[in-house]
N, C-alpha and C positions, 0 to 999 in steps of 0.2 A: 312384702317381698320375702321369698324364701333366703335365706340365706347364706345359703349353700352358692347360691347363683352372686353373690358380694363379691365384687376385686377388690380384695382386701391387700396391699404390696405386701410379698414376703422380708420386704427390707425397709428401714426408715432411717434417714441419716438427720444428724443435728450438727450444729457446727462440730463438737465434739466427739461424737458417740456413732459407731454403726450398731444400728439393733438389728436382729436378723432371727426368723424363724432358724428354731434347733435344727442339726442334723447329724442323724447316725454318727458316730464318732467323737461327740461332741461333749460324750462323758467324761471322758478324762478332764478335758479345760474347766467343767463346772463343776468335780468331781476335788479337783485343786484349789480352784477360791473357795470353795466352801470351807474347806481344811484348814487352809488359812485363817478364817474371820470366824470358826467354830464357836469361838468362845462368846462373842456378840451375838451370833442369829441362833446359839441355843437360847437366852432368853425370850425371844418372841416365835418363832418357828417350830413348829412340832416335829417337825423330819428332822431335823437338826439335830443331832444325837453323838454321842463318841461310837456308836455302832453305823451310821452314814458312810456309803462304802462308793468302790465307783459303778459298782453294777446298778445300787441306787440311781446314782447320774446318769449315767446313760440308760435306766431307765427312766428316766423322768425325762432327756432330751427324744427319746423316739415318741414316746405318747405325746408329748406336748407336739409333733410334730404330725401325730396324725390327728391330734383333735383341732389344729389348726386349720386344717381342710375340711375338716368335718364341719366348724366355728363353733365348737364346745368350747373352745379354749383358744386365746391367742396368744402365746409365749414367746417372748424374744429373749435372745441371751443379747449382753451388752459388749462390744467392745470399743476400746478407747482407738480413736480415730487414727491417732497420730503413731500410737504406739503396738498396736492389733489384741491388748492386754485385755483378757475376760474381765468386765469391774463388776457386776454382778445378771441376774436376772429379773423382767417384770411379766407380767401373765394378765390378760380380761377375762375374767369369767365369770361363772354366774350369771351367764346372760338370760334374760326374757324377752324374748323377742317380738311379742304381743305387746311390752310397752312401748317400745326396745331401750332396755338399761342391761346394765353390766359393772362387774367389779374393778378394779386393778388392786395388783397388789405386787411390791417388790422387794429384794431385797440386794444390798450393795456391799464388797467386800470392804471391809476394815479401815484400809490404807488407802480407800479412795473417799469416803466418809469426809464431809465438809468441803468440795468442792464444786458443789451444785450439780452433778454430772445426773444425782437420781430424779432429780427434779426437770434437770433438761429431758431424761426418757419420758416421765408422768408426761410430762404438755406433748410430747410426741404423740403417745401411745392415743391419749386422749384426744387431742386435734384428730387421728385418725378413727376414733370412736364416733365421735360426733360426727367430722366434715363424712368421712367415705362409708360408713359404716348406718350414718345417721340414728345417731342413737337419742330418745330424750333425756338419755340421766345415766353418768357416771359418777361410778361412789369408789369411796374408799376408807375400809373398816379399819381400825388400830386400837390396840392397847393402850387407853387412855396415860399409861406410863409411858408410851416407848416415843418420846417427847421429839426422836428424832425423825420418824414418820409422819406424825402429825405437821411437824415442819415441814415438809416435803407437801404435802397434801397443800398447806397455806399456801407455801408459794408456788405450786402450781396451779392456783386459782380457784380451789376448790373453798368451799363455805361449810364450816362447820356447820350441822343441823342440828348436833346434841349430843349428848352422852347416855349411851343405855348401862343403867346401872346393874353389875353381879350380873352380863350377859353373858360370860365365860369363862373358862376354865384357861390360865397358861399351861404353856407344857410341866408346866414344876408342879400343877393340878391348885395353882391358888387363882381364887375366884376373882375376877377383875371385873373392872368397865371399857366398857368400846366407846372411842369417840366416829361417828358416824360424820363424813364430811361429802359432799356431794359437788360437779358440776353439770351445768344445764348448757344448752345449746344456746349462742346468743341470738336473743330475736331481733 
């Protein structure tokens, strides 16, 4: 199937969380948490810089929001249900759609950290990779250190498959290991 022709919803709610394709304007809100939680997602994130501006954001919410239609990319920003508060961002991509697999990868502002909200988006994000997307294989790559994505990846039900050793570079340019964790469709 092409996938361009996929009703993919532009919206997912969980008890807690509305995720919601980016839109124009939407720089400033992620432009703000990032600001916020700078000093946690420069360790693992490359964009993440004291030079991260809001033209950055809201360029990163328009593309994400035309590669969403495209299905290059599917990016939700997150906000807290109760309260309409940006908590962070998750994205699929790296899809192949000859397997069809795909990435996720996210990240969660500071002060929402240990409250299970990143892990309620992952089983989101993923439930819709799998059920409506039908994908056979979602992964999700991490910095064998950054102990608190890999926890995220566990209990959304993904299965470690391994560690590739000296596969990257962090943003500080020291050579790391990725822990490689995967789910599969249930049969």
């Amino acid at each position: 199937m092409n996938p361009i022709l996929l009703d993919i919803p532009t919206e997912l709610f969980t008890q807690r969380l509305h995720l919601r394709i980016p839109q124009p304007g939407d720089g400033a809100v992620v432009f703000n948490t990032v600001r916020g939680s700078l000093p946690e997602l420069k360790k693992w994130m490359p964009w993440a810089t004291d030079l991260y501006s809001l033209d950055n954001a809201e360029e990163w919410v328009r593309r994400a929001a035309s590669q969403f239609h495209s299905r290059q990319q599917l990016g939700f920003v997150i906000f807290d249900r109760e309260t309409n508060e940006h908590v962070g961002n998750t994205s699929a991509f790296d899809f192949d759609w000859n397997v069809p697999k795909a990435e996720i990868g996210y990240w969660l502002s500071t002060p929402h950290c240990g409250k299970g909200l990143m892990t309620e988006a992952v089983i989101a994000v993923t439930n819709l990779l799998l059920d409506n997307c039908k994908l056979h294989r979602v992964q999700i790559c991490a910095d064998a250190r950054n102990t608190k994505t890999c926890a995220v990846a566990q209990r959304a039900g993904y299965q470690c498959e391994g560690t590739l050793r000296n596969d990257r570079r962090d943003p500080h340019g020291q050579l790391t290991h990725t822990r490689l964790f995967a789910r599969l469709p249930v049969s």
